[in-house]
C-alpha positions in Angstrom: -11.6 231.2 6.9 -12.4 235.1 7.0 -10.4 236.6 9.6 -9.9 240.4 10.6 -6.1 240.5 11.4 -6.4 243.6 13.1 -9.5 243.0 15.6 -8.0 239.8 15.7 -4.6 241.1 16.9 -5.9 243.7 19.6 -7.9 240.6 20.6 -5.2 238.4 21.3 -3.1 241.3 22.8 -5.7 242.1 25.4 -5.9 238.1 26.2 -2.5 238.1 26.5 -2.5 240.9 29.0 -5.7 239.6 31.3 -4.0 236.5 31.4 -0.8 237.6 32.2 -1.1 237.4 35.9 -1.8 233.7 35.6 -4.8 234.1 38.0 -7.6 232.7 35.8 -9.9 230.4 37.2 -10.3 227.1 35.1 -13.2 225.4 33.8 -13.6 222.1 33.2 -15.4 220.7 31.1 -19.5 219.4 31.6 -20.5 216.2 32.2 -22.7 215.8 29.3 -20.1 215.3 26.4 -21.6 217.3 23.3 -19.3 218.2 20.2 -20.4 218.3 16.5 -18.2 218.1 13.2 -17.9 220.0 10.3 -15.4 219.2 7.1 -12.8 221.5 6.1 -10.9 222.2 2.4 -7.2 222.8 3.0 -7.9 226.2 0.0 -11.6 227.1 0.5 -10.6 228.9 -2.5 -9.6 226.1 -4.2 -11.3 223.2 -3.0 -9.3 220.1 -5.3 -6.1 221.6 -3.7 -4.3 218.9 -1.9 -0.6 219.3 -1.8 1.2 221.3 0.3 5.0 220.5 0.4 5.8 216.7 1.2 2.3 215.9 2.0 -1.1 215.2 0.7 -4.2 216.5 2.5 -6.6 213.4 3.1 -9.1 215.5 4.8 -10.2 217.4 8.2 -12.8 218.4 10.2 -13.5 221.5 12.9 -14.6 220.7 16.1 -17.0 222.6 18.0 -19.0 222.2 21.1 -21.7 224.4 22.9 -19.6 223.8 26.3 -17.6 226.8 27.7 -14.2 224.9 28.4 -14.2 223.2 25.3 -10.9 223.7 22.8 -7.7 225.0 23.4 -5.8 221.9 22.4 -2.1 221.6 22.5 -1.2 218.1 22.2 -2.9 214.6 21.0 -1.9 210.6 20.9 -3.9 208.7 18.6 -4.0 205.1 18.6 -6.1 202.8 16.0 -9.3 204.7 15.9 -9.4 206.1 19.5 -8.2 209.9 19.8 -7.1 212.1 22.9 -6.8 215.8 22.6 -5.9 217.7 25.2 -6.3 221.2 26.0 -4.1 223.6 27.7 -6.3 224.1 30.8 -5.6 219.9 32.0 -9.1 219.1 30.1 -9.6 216.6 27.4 -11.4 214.6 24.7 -11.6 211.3 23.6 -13.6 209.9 20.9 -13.4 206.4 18.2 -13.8 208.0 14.5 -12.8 206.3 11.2 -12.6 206.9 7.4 -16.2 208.7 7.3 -15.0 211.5 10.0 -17.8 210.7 12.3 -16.7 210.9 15.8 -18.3 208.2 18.3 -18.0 207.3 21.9 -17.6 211.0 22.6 -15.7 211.2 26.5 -14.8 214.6 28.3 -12.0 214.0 31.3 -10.5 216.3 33.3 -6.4 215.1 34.2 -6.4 213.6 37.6 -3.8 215.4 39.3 -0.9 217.8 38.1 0.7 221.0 39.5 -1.0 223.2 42.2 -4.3 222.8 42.9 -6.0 223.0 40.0 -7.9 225.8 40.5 -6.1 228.1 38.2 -5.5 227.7 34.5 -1.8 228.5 35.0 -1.6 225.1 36.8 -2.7 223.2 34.3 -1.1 224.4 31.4 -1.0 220.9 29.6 1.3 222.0 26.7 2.8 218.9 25.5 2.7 215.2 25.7 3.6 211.9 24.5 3.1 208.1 25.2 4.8 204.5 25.7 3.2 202.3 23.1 4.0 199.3 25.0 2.4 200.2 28.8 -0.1 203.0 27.3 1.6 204.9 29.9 1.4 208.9 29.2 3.4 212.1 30.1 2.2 215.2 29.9 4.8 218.3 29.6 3.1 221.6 32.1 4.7 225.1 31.4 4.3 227.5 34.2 5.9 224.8 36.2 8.0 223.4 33.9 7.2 220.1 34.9 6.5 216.8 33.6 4.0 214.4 35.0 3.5 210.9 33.8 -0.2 209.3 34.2 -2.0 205.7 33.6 -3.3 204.8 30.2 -6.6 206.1 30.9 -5.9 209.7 32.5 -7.4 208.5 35.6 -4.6 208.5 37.9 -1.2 210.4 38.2 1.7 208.1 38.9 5.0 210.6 39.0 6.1 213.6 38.8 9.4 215.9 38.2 10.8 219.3 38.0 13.9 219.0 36.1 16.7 220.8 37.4 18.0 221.6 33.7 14.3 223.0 32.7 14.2 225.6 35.8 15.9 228.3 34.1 13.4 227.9 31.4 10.4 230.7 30.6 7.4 229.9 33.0 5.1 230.9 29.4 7.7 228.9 27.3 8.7 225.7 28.6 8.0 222.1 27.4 5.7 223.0 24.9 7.2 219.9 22.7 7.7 216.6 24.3 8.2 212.9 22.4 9.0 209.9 23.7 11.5 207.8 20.8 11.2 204.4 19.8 14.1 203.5 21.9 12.9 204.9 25.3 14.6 208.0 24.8 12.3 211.3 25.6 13.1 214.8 23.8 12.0 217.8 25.3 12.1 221.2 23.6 11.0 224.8 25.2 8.8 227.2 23.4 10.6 230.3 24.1 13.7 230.2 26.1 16.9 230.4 24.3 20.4 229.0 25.2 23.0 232.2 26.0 24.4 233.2 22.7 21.9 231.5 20.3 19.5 233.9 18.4 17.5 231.4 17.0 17.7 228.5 19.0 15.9 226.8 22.0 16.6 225.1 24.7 16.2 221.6 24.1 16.6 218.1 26.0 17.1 214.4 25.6 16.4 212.3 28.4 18.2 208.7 28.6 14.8 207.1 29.8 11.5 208.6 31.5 12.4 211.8 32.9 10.2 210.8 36.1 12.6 208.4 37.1 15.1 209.1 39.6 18.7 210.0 38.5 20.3 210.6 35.2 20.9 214.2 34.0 19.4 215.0 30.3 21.6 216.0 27.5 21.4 219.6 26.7 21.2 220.3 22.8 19.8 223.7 20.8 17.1 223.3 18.7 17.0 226.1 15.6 13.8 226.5 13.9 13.5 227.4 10.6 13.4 230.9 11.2 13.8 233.2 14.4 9.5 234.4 14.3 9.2 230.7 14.6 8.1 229.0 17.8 8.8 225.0 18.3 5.1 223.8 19.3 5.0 220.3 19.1 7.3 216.8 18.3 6.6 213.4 16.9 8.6 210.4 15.7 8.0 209.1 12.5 8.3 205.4 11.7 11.9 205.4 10.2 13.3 206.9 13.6 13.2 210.8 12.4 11.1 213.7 14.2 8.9 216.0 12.7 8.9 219.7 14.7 5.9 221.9 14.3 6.9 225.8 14.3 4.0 228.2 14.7 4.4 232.2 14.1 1.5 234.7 15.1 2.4 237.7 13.1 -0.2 240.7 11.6 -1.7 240.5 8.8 -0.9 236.8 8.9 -2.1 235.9 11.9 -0.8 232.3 12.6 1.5 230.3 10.5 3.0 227.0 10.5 6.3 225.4 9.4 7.0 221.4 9.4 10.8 220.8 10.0 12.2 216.9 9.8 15.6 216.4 12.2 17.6 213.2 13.0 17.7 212.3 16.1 21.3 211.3 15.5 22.9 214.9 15.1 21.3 215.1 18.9 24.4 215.0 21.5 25.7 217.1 24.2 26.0 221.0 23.1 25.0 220.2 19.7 23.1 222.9 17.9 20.1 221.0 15.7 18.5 222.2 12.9 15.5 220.3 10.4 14.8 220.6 7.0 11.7 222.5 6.3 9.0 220.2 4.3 5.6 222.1 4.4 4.7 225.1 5.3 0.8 226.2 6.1 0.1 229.6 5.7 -3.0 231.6 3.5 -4.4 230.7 1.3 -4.0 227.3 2.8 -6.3 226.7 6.3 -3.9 228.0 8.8 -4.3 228.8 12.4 -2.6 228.0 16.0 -1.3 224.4 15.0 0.0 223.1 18.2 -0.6 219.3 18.3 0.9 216.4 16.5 0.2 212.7 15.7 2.1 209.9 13.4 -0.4 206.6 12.5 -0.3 204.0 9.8 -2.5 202.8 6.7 -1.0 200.3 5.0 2.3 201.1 3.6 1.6 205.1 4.2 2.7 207.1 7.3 0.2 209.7 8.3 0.5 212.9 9.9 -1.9 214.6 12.1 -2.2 218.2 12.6 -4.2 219.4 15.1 -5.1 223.2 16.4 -5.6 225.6 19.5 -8.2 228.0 19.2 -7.8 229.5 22.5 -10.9 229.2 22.9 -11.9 232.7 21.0 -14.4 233.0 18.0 -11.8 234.1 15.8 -9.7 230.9 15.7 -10.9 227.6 15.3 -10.2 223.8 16.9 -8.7 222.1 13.9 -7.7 218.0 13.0 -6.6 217.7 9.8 -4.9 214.0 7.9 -1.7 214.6 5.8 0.1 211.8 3.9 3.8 211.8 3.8 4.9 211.6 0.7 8.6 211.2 1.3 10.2 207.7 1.5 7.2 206.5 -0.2 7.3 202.9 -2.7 
């Protein structure tokens, strides 16, 4: 990707600060679902590239679409062949695509319900979100609000709702931004930005004993540490074997964005326990790099695969990103 750090940066800055006041008006997206797909090198420099850390690139594609609300994806579930991305203004996409990277039965949605109205951006700032396997139920994490909905397998109908008592305190611009839902029935919820009181590195961070839209039952309050203090926690997902994987995005000049996988056990997670992962990839030039903010774990076979998926913020400068990993560790 060419990029222009500078223009790039005053760019940003200027969103940033026309955005600020949280008034924007949200679009949604049209009812005539158009998106094409092109396929992406992880080094355009050095196409036969492939490993980056513990994992294998398997391939990836940039979205695009000539419809104004389109992008700005912060979160994903995939399931079989059938993908959901969602975007940061309560809009999303869903679409069947196998091994030839062709996307088919192309469907725009808009969520049901959520915070406010939903005439503003600011109350639909979908950030995170994560799923029950078993009911296809789905809740999505809002910042702003710092809330956390739960909806019906489809995205056609809101069910619950809850502000957390422990997440008021949080940022309004950095709250649930990472949200999974474990194996056991467990839900951990990690703020962008807000740090505990004297931690310089850590975040605020949560672990629900069952779905945090349930009455009663207080979460347990840990501190997650990312691998470095320029790092933001942007998404969570639970591999196979019971571990998470935590996506930590940087924007920084002339590097624009950068990413860092950590891997944590969810067994160090307990009450006032300060958690920190082991670093095992890191995507930054001249690797494709941009505002990674979306996870996904699936299976082939005997392999676990990770999903990567980006944010473009809907600007010309960054780009809506899926990209397939292989996980190399705990392989046969």
């Amino acid at each position: 990707m060419q990029r222009r750090p500078v223009i790039a940066f005053l760019l940003l800055c200027l969103i940033l600060l026309l955005s600020a006041s949280g008034r924007d008006s949200r679009e949604v997206l049209g009812p005539e679902p158009r998106m094409t797909v092109e396929r992406v090198p992880l080094d355009a420099h050095d196409p036969g590239r492939t490993r980056v850390g513990a994992l294998t690139y398997l391939g990836g594609i940039r979205l695009k679409s000539p419809d104004r609300a389109f992008g700005g994806f912060s979160s994903m579930q995939i399931k079989g062949d059938r993908f959901t991305l969602l975007a940061d203004g309560g809009t999303f996409i869903r679409f069947r695509m196998g091994a030839d990277w062709t996307p088919r039965d192309l469907r725009f949605g808009d969520l049901p319900d959520g915070p406010g109205t939903g005439w503003l951006k600011s109350q639909r700032d979908s950030e995170s979100m994560t799923s029950d396997p078993a009911t296809g139920r789905i809740w999505v994490g809002f910042e702003n609000y710092n809330a956390i909905w739960r909806y019906d397998d489809s995205l056609t109908r809101a069910e619950r709702s809850v502000r957390p008592a422990a997440m008021r305190g949080w940022s309004r611009n950095g709250g649930p931004e990472s949200m999974a839902r474990l194996a056991d029935g467990r839900f951990a919820v990690i703020s962008e930005t807000s740090r505990p009181k004297g931690q310089r590195w850590g975040r605020e961070a949560l672990l629900f004993a069952g779905d945090p839209t349930s009455p009663g039952g207080e979460p347990i309050r840990f501190t997650y540490v990312p691998p470095d203090e320029r790092y933001d926690p942007s998404d969570a997902v639970q591999l196979p074997d019971g571990r998470l994987i935590v996506l930590n995005r940087r924007f920084s000049v002339p590097g624009l964005f950068t990413a860092k996988l950590t891997l944590v056990d969810p067994r160090a997670i307990r009450a006032g326990a300060v958690v920190r992962g082991t670093e095992i990839a890191a995507l930054a030039a001249p690797l494709l790099h941009d505002n990674y903010e979306a996870l996904a774990v699936t299976r082939e076979g005997d392999d676990t695969i990770l999903w990567i998926a980006s944010d473009d913020n809907q600007q010309f400068w960054e780009w809506s990103l899926l990209l397939k990993f292989r996980i190399e560790f705990g392989r046969r």
